[in-house]
N, C-alpha and C positions, 0 to 999 in steps of 0.2 A: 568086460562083458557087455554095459551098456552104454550108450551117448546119454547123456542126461542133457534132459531141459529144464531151465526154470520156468517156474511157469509167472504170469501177472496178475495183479488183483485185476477186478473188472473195473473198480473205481482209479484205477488210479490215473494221474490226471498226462498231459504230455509235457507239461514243465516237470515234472516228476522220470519220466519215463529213462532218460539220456543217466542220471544217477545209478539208478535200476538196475538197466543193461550193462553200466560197465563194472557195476558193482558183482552181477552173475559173472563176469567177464573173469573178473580178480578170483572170484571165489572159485573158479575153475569147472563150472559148468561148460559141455559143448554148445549148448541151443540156450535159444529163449524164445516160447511161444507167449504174442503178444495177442489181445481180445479185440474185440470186433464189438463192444454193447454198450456204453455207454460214452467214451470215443472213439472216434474212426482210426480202427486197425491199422490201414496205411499210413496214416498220418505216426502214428505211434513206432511200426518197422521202421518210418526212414529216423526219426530219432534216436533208435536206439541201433541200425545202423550205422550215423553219423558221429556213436559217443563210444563205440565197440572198433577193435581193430579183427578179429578174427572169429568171433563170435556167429556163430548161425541166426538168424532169426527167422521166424514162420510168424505169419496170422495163424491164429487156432481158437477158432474162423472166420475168416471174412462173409459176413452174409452178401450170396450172389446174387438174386436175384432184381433188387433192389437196382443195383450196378450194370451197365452197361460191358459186357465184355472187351469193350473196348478201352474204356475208363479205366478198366482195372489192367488191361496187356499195356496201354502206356505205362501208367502209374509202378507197376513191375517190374518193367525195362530200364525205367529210372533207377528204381532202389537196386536192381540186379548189376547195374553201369557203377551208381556212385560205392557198390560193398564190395566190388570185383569178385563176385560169385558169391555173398554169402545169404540171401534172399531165398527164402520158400515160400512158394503161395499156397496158402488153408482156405480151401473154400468148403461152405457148408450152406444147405437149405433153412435153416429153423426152421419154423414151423409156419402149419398157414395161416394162423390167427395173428404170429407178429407179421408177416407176410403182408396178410392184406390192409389190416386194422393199424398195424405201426407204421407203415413204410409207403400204405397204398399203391404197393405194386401187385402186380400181378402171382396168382400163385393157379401154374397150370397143373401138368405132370410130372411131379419132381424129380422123378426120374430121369427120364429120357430129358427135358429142359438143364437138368443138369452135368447128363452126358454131353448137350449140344454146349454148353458153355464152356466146358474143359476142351472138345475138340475145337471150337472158335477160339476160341486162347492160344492152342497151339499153331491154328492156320495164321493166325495173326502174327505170334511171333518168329514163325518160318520165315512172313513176307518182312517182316523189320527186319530183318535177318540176312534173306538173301535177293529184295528188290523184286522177287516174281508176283505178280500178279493175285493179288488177296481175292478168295471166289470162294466163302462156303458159304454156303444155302442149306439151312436145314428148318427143320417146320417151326422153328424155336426161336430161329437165330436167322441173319441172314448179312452176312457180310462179301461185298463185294467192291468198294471202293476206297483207294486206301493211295490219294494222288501223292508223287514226292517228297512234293510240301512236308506233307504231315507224318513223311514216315522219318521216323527218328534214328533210323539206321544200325549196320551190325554192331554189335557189342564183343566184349573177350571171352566172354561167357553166356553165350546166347540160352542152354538149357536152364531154364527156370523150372525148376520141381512145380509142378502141380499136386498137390495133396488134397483129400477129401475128409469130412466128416462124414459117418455112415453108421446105423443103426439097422435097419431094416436088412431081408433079403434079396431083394430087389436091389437097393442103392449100394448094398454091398458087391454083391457080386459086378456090380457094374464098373464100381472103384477098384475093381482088381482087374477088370476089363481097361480100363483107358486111363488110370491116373496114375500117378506117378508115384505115392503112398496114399495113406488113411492115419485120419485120427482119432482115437478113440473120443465117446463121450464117458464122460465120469464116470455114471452109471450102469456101463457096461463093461468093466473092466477085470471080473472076476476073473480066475484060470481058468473055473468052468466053461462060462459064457466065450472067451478069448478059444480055446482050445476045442469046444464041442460047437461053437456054433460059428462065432466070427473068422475063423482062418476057413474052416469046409465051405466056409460062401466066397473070400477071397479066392482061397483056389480054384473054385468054381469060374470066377473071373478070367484067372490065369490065363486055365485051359482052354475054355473059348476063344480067348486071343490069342491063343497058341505063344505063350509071353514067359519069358524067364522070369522067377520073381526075384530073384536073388538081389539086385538093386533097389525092390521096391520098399518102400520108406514107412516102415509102421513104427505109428507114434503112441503108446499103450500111456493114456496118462489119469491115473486112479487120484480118487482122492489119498488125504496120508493124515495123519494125526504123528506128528511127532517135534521133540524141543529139547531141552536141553536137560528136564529133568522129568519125574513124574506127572508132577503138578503140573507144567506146560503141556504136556504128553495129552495128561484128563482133558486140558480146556480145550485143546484143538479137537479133540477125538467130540467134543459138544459143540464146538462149530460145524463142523461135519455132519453132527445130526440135523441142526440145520436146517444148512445145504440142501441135502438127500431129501429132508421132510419137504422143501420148496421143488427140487429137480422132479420126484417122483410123482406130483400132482400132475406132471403132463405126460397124457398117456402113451406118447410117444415112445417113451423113455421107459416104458415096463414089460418090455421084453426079459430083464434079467431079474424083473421079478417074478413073473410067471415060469422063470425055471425053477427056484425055487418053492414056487407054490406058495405066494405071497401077493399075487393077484390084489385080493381084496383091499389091502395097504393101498394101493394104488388108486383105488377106486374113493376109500374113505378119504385122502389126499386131495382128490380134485374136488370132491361135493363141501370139503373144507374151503374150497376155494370161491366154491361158489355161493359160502354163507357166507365167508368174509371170516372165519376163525383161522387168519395166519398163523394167530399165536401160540395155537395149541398143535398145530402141525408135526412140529421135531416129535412128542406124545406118543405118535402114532411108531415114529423108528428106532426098535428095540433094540437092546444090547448083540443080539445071535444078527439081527441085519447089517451093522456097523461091522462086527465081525466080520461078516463076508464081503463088504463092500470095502472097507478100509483097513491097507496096513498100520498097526501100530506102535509104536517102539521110539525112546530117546535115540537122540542119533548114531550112542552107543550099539545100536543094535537092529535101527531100523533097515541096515543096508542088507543086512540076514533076513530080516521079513520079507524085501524087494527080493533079494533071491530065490527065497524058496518060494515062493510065490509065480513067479514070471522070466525063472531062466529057463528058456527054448521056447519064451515064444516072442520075445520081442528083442533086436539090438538098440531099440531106444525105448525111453519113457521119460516123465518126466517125475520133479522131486522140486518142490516148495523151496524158495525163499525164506530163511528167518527171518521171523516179522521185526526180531531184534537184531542191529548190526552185530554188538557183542559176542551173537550167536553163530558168525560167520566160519571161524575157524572148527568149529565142532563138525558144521554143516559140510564144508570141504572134506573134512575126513571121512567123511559117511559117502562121499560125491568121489572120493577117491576110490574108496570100497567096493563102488557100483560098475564105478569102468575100467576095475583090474580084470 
């Protein structure tokens, strides 16, 4: 039913990562989406590339803007050469506060800047590809010289997925317009929110582009609270709260709380942010919000939660790592569950 991915802590380090990956590898996961925030994403694919024999991997997400389109169409050409096709590029905006204040780049119209970067990606890797003449010029971007030297030449697998992060109406519809999948963010992952709001903006996309979707790559990846017994079951289901208490402080991110009329959480979240009471945060996300944001269930049964939950509307998602090895063979059967 689905391709499962594991997903990665955001901490974890790249001497760490090569274990990881071929430890998801054994455990029978399809994917592995690796993070973008406290080490460098590409750095982190090509090791867990390099330690995986069949294994998919994605960023989920590489922050773009930061990046030169072209740093990143080389750097993917590499990892897409050395996996013989099993590379997917996640690219996502964050926001504009880590934008301008973390990264000091620029943060223009995230929109259209981040249409022009997905279509310079592909202009670029057409010309790796096939030797014509690199010429896109857009008000964003603007690539036009690309001598032999420097071009790295065709591969066996030239189509490298482009995949987006998207929240918004705008940047969704636009991801179903030109990219080649979407990744969910945590926060928006209900069947409500997926179903009544995030596919009728995709499709939106579509059809503009007059584009099949039936290839396109959507990656539905919810938080999960689940282990091997109860008691694990509880403690994750309170990492989670969290989470959510720290994710929902940026108001980016409260579009799926204003469907359910939960607006104000949101609000008390960020002005927690701006006293400085981290700690009382998770406080504010009540047992009926956890519910609707996160599946819960031992592994026994957590693959029946994924189901009912999210069959018809995604062929992939993703599904945690046990934190404990011991825990590995429970997790495969739940991972088995998911992709009958």
């Amino acid at each position: 039913m689905f391709q499962v991915f594991a997903t990665t802590p955001e901490n974890m380090s790249p001497g760490e990562i090569g274990a990881h990956a071929a430890r998801a590898e054994a455990i029978g996961f399809n994917g592995l989406l690796v993070p973008d925030a406290i080490h460098d994403g590409l750095l982190l694919a090509a090791l867990a590339l390099n330690a995986t024999k069949k294994l998919i991997v994605g960023t989920g997400v590489l922050v773009a803007f930061p990046r030169s389109p072209m740093t990143v169409a080389i750097a993917s050409w590499d990892l897409q050469r050395m996996s013989s096709g099993r590379f997917e590029l996640g690219l996502g905006t964050q926001v504009k506060s880590n934008i301008e204040q973390r990264y000091s780049s620029r943060w223009d119209s995230p929109v259209p800047q981040l249409r022009e970067y997905v279509q310079s990606l592909k202009a670029i890797f057409h010309s790796f590809q096939t030797g014509e003449r690199l010429n896109f010029q857009g008000e964003h971007y603007a690539f036009t010289k690309l001598q032999p030297f420097f071009n790295p030449g065709p591969i066996e697998h030239p189509d490298i997925p482009v995949l987006c992060g998207a929240v918004g109406p705008a940047m969704t519809r636009m991801v179903g317009k030109i990219a080649d999948g979407m990744i969910t963010h945590p926060t928006n992952t209900t069947p409500e929110f997926i179903k009544g709001v995030c596919l009728p903006r995709l499709q939106g996309g579509f059809e503009l582009a007059n584009r099949d979707s039936s290839e396109f790559k959507f990656i539905l990846g919810p938080l999960s609270a689940t282990g091997k017994n109860d008691e694990s079951v509880a403690a994750e289901w309170e990492k989670q709260r969290n989470l959510l208490g720290f994710l929902y402080s940026t108001p980016a991110y409260w579009p799926s709380l204003e469907l359910f009329g939960w607006q104000d959480k949101g609000q008390q979240l960020l002005d927690m942010t701006r006293s400085g009471e981290w700690h009382k945060m998770a406080d504010i996300v009540t047992d009926d919000m956890l519910t609707r944001f996160v599946p819960r269930g031992t592994y026994e049964t957590i693959a029946h939660q994924y189901q009912e939950r999210y069959a018809g509307l995604t062929q992939r998602i993703t599904f945690p790592m046990p934190a404990d090895e011991a825990d590995d063979a429970l997790a495969a059967k739940a991972i088995r569950q998911l992709q009958q």
